[in-house]
N, C-alpha and C positions, 0 to 999 in steps of 0.2 A: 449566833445562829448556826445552825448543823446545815454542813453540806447535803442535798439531799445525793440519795446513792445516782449512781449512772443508770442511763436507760439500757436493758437487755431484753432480745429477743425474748430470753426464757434465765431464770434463775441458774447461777453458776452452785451447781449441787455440790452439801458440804455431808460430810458424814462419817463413821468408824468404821463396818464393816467390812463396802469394797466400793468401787465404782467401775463401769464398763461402760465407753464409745464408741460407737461404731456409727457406719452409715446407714444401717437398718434397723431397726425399731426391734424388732422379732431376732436379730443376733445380738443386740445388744442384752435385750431380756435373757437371751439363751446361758449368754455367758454368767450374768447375775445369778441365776439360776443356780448354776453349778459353784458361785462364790457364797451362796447362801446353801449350798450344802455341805460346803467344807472343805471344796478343792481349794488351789489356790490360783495366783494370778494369768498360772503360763495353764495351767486346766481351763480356765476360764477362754483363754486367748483360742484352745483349739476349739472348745465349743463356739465359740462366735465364728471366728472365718471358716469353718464349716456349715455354719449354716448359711453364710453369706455368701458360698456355693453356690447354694440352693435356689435364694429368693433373690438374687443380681444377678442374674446369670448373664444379662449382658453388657457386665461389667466385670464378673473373674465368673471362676470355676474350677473344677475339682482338677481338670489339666492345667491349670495355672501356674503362677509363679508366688513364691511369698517369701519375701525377704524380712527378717527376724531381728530386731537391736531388743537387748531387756537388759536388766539387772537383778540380780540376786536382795532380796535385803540384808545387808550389811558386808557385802561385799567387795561396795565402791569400783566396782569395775563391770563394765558395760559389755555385753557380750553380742556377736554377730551371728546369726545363719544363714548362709547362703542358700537361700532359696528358690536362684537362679537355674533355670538344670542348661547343661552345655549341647551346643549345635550335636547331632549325629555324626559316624563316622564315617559317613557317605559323603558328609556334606561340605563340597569340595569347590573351592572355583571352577576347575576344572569340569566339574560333574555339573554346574550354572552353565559355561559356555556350551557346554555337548548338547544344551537345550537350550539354547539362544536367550538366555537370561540373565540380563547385566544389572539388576536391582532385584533385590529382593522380593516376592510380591507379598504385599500382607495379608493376603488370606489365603485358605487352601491348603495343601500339605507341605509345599513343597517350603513354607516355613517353621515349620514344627521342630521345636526343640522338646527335650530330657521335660514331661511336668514335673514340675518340684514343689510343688504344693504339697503334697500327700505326705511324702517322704519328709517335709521339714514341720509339719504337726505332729507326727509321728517322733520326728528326734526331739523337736521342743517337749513333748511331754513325755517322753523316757529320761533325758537328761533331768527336767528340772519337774515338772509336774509331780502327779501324788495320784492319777487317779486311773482307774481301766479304761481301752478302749471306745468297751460300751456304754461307759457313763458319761462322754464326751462329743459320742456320736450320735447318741440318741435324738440329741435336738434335729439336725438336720438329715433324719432318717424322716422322723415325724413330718415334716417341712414337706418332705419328695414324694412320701408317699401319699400322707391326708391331704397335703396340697397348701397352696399360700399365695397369697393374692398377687395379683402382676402386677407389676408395679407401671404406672403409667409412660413410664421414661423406656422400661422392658416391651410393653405393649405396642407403643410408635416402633422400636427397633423391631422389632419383628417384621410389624407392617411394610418397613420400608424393604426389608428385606427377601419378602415374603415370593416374590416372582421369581428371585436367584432361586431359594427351596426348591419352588415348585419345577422348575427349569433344570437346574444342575444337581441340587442338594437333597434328594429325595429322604435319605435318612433323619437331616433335619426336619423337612417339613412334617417326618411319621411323628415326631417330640412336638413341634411347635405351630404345626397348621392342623391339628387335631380339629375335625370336622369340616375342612375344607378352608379354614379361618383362618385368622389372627387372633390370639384371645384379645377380649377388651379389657382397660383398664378397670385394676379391680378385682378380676375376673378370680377366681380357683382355678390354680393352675397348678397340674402336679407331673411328675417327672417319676414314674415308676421304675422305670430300665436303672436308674440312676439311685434313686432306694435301694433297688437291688445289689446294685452292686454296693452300697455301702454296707449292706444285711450283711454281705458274701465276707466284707473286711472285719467284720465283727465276729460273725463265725472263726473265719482262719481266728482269731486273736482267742476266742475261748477255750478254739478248741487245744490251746498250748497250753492249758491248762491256767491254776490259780496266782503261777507269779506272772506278775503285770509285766514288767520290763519282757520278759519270752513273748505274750501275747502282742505288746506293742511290737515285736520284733517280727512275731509272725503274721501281721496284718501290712508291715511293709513291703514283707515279702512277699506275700499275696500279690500287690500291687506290683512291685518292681522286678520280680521273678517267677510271679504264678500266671493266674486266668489274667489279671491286668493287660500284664507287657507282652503275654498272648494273642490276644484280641487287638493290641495298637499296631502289632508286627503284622498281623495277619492284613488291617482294613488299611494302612500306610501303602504295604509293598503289591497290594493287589488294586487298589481304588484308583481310578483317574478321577479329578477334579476340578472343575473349574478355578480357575483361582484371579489371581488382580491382573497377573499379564495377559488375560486375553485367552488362555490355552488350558485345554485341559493337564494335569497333571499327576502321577502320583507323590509320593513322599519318600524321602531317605529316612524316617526313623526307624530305625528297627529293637527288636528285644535285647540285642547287645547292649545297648545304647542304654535302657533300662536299667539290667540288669549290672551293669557295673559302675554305675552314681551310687554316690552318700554325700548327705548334706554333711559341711564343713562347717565348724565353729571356728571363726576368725577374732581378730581383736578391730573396733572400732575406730575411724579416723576421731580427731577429735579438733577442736579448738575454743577459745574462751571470748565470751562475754558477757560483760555487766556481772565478772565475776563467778558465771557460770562457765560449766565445762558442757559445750554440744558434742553431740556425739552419734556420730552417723556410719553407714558402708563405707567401703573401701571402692576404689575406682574401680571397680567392675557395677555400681553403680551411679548414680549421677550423686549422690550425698554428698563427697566433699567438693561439691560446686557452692552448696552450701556455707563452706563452712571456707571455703575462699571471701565470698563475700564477705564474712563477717570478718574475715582478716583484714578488707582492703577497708569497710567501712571502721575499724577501730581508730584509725587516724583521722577522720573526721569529728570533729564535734556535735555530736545527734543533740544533744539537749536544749543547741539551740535554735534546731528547727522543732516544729511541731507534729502531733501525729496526722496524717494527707497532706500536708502541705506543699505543693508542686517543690521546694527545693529538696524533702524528702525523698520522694517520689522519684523527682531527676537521678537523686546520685542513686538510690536505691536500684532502679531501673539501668542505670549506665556500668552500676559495680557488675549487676547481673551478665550484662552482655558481655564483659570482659570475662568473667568465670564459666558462662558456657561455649562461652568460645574455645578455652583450655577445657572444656569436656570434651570439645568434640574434635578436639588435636590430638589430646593428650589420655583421654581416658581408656579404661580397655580392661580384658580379664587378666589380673597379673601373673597368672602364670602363663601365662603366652606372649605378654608384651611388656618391658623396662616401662613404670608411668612414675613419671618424677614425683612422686606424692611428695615426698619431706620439702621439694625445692617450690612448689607449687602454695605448697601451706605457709613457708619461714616468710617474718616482717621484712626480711629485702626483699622479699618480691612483690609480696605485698604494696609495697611503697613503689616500686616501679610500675606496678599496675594502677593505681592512687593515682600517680601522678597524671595517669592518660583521661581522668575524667576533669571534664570542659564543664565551661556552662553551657554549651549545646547540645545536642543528639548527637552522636556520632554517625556516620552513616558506613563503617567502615563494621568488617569479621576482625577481628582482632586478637589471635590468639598468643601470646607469650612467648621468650625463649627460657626457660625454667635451666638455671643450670646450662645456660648459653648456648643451646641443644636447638636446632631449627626445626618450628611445627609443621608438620603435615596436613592439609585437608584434602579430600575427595576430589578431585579435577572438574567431576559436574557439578560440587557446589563451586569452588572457584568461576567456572564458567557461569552459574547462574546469578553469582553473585557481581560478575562484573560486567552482564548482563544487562542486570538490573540498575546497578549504576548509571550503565551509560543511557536506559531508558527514563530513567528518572522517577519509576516506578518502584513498588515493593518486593519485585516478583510474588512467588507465591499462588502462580497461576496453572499449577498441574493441575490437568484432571483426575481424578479419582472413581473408581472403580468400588462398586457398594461393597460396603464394612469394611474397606480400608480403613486403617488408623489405629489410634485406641479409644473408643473405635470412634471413628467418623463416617458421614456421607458425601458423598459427589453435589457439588454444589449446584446442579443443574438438574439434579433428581425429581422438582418440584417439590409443591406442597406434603407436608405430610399429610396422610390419609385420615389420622386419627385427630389433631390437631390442628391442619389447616396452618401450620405454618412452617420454616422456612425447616427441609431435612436437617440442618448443623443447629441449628437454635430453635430453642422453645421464643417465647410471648417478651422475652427479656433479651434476648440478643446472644446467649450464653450457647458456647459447644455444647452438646449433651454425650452424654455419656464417655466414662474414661476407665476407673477401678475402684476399691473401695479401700476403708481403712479402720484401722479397730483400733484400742488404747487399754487397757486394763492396768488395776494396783489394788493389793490386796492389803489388809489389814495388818500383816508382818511388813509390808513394803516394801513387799516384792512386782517392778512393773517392767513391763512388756508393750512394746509397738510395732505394727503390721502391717503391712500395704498392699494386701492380697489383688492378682493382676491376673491377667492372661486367661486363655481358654473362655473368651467369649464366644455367644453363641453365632453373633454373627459373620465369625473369623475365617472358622473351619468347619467342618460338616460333622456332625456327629456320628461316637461311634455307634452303631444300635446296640449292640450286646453291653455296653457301656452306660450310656446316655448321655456322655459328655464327649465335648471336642477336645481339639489336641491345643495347646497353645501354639500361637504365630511368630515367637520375640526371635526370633531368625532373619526378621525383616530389617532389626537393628543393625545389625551387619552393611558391610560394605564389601560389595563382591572383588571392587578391587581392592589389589593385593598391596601390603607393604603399610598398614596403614593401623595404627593400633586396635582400631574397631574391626577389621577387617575380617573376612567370613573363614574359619579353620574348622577343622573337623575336631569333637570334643571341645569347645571354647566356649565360655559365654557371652552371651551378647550383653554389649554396654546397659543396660536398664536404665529407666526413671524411675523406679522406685525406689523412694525415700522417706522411711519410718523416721523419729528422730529422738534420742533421749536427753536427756538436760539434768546434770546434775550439781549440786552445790555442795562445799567440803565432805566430798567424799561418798554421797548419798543420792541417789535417785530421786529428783524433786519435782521429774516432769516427763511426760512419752506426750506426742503430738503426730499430727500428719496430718496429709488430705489427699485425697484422688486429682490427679490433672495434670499426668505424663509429665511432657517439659517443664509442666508451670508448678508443680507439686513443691519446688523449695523454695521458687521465687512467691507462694502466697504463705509458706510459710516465715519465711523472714520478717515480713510485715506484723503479723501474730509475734514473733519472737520479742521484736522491737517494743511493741505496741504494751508487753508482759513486760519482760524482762528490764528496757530503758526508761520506758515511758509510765511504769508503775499501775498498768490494768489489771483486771483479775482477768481471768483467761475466757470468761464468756462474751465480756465484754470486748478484749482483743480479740474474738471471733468475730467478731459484731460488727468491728469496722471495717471502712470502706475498703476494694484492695483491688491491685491491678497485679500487670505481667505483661513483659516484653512479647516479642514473637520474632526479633531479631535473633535468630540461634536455626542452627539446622533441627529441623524436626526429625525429631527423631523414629519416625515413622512413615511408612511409605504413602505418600509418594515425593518425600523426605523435601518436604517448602522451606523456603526461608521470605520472611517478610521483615525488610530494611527497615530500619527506626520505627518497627511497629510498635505500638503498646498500646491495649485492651485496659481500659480503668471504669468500676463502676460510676453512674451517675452519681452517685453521693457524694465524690470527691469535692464535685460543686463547680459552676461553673469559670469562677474566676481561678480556679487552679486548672483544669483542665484549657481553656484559655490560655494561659502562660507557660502553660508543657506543648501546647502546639506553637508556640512563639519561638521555645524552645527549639524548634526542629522534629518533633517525636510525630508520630503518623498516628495520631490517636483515635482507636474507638472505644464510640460509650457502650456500654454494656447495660444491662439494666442495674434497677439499686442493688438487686442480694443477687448475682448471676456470678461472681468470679470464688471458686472456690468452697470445700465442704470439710472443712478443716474440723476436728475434734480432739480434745486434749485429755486426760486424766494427772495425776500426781497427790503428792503429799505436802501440806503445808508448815511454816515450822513449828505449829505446836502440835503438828501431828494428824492431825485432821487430813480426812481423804476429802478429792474434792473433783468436779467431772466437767466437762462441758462439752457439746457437739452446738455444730452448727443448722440454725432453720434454714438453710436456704436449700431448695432441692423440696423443704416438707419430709424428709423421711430419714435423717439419722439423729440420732438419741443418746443420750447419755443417762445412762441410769447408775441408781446405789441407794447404801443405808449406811 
């Protein structure tokens, strides 16, 4: 008798032509689009996170961030763009204290880093793409100008936010309170300022005439040395702001600051399992936190536990806290800070780290000596951490100041207005909103992964001449001094974004990711495990149940840590969730489909393309042929 198949949300799509993932239905098409007319997979890649621009606005944006891992087909080697941009050259401890400011605040200007968003579509499809400007941009012209439905998760954020507009943010609410409102779910919602200015980047690029590489050159420049970095200098150094601390404020970014970024092509961290090679950022993002765990969990025997099963789940969750512990000691942009990457990755440390998982919860920050080198943390987290301890609680109890996070709300906000239920969670218990993520592979097999972040709407105020805001990852930062992450003029801030590619002898087998800052590598592991050890096909390892710690500094203002926390869906079931709170772990449920929006693309080994995104959320897709 035949096994029958597993149950899936939706069909894991097989096919020759291409496949495209993302979190939006209408970026995902976007990208296809341009794979069914001949571009290839890194063409595909800028038409999607541009249009997811567009229609997530309150999730990235065109002042965002978008950090780049792909592959070449037949190249065997995994390539990085930094598409982090680095703090301004203003932006100084010193220039923090002159305005009474010892945390970062996350919204406002006064967190505004280099966008690098623009700049690193712009390089991905000069370097590796095939196609013009305008044949990449057009989808998310069309989007801004004819308009595109708000998406229900967009619509609440608004709402919630909608008094700061009307109160401090005047140039947003001219974008987003259009007729004295909120739009509502659903709604036609279009962003003309914002068309325009992509019109304006298409111009510059034709009018350099018919070779592509000049136009893609001269629409960057547009951006990062024309009307762009004109208008961000202009509304930065003249605008005061309300921002998270309480006070109005202007910004240190200025047109310098623009004007002399170029996205870097770096080489990727890497480590192996189940035979594959993973393959992530470099410690200027959280990536090889990833790819620690999978070092410490190799000396474990997975095969004989099962997929959720609370002994899973323990060390998976316990590997984790020891890995972002050494993210957030040790991590940092390397050209400003020594981060022991080689001693952090090698199997003796690994096995030192191994050996600190119990069968309990630990309730300790735990970070390593890599290289017999002693870790540093933030003195207010030590403080909150020993705090907490000695409370018996999780901490975890700042207040927050609306669109803190990426992004979140103030817990004491009330109801949402649209919804009726709790500001951080919808009807399932789930954060909402974080960034998005896209995956492409084309028929030569050539693939790309993306994690487009920042320049949400409800972070900082929009420009008008623009129609976009500035991004905020300046919050990542620690204003004090001495400290890897620490806040320097031109630096970048430590990131959570983490695209990830997977390949097997030598060849690109796999691009995955998902939205959810901190939690983005701890929901992908689960996925990796669930593929890669446990033998799912990858809709299916979408499909299952998946948690994430909250033991780790957040990396976001108003920078919480919550002790032996861990968030697991109800699906785990209850006699597992039972035996993980026996455990010692401060567990909450979650709803069944609330933790994570994972999406994957790849090639299988007879060749076949093949796709999957995640239903949870209702709105990302993976389409092909």
């Amino acid at each position: 008798m035949s096994t029958p198949p597993p149950f899936t949300t939706r069909p894991e799509l097989v096919g020759t032509v291409g496949m495209v993932a993302s979190t939006h239905w209408l970026a995902s098409q976007s990208g296809m689009a341009v794979l069914e007319a001949g571009g290839n997979a890194f063409d595909a890649a800028v038409a999607t996170g541009m249009v997811l621009h567009v229609v997530e606005p309150h999730l990235n944006g065109l002042g965002g961030d978008v950090p780049v891992i792909g592959c070449v087909a037949g190249s065997g080697e995994p390539f990085v763009l930094s598409g982090q941009g680095p703090s301004p050259a203003l932006a100084t401890a010193e220039a923090f204290a002159d305005l009474g400011v010892d945390l970062v605040p996350g919204t406002g200007l006064l967190p505004a880093v280099v966008p690098g968003a623009f700049g690193t579509w712009m390089d991905l499809l000069a370097r590796y793409g095939t196609l013009p400007v305008r044949d990449v941009l057009q989808y998310a012209i069309g989007n801004a100008r004819s308009g595109a439905p708000m998406l229900p998760q967009a619509a609440a954020t608004v709402a919630r936010v909608a008094d700061m507009f009307s109160e401090h943010w005047p140039t947003s609410a001219a974008v987003y309170l259009a007729g004295g409102r909120p739009p509502g779910p659903g709604e036609r919602f279009r962003n003309v300022a914002l068309a325009e200015t992509l019109e304006r980047l298409v111009a510059a690029a034709d009018a350099a005439g018919p070779d592509r590489e000049a136009g893609i050159e001269a629409a960057r420049a547009a951006f990062y040395e024309g009307f762009v970095a004109e208008e961000i200098d202009r509304f930065s150094a003249s605008t005061s702001v309300m921002d998270a601390s309480g006070s109005p404020h202007a910004g240190f970014l200025r047109y310098d600051d623009l004007a002399s970024w170029r996205v870097r092509e770096e080489r990727a961290a890497t480590a192996e399992l189940a035979g594959r090679t993973i393959a992530k950022t470099g410690p200027w993002g959280q990536g090889p936190a990833l790819l620690q765990q999978i070092r410490v969990l190799a000396g474990l025997d997975l095969t004989d536990t099962r997929p959720g099963s609370a002994e899973l789940v323990h060390a998976v969750v316990e590997g984790a806290k020891l890995a972002l512990a050494d993210r957030d000691a040790w991590y940092g942009d390397p050209d400003h800070t020594d981060v022991p990457l080689d001693d952090l990755l090698s199997a003796a440390y690994a096995g030192e780290r191994r050996a600190l998982i119990g069968t309990e919860a630990s309730d300790e920050l735990r970070p390593g000596r890599p290289g017999g080198r002693e870790p540093r943390l933030p003195q207010r987290v030590l403080a909150e951490v020993e705090a907490a301890r000695r409370g018996g609680d999780g901490g975890g109890s700042s207040a927050r100041a609306a669109g803190v996070g990426e992004p979140t709300f103030a817990p004491d906000a009330g109801p949402d207005p649209l919804t009726g239920t709790d500001p951080r969670t919808g009807t399932d218990g789930v954060a909402r909103g974080d960034t998005c993520h896209l995956d492409v592979v084309d028929s030569r097999g050539n693939v790309v992964s993306v994690t487009p972040s920042g320049g949400w709407l409800q972070s900082s105020p929009v420009i008008p001449a623009l129609g976009f805001p500035l991004p905020t990852r300046a919050q990542m930062f620690w204003v004090e001094q001495g400290l890897p992450n620490s806040l320097a003029p031109r630096k970048r801030p430590r990131t959570t974004l983490s695209p990830t590619l997977v390949l097997r002898d030598g060849a690109a087998e796999l691009a995955c990711g998902t939205p959810g800052g901190d939690q983005q590598d701890q929901w992908q592991l689960p996925f990796l495990l669930n593929h890669l050890v446990f033998g799912m096909g990858i809709q299916e390892a979408i499909d299952q149940p998946t948690w994430h710690t909250t033991h780790l500094v957040s990396s976001f203002d108003p920078r919480e840590i919550e002790l032996r926390g861990l968030h697991a869906e109800d699906r785990l079931g209850p006699d597992v969730l039972a035996e993980l709170r026996r455990r010692g772990h401060r567990v909450t449920v979650t709803g069944p489909w609330s933790l994570g929006r994972l999406s994957a693309v790849g090639t299988r080994p007879d060749g076949m393309l093949r796709g999957a995104a995640t239903a949870r959320s209702m709105q990302a897709y993976a389409v092909g042929r």
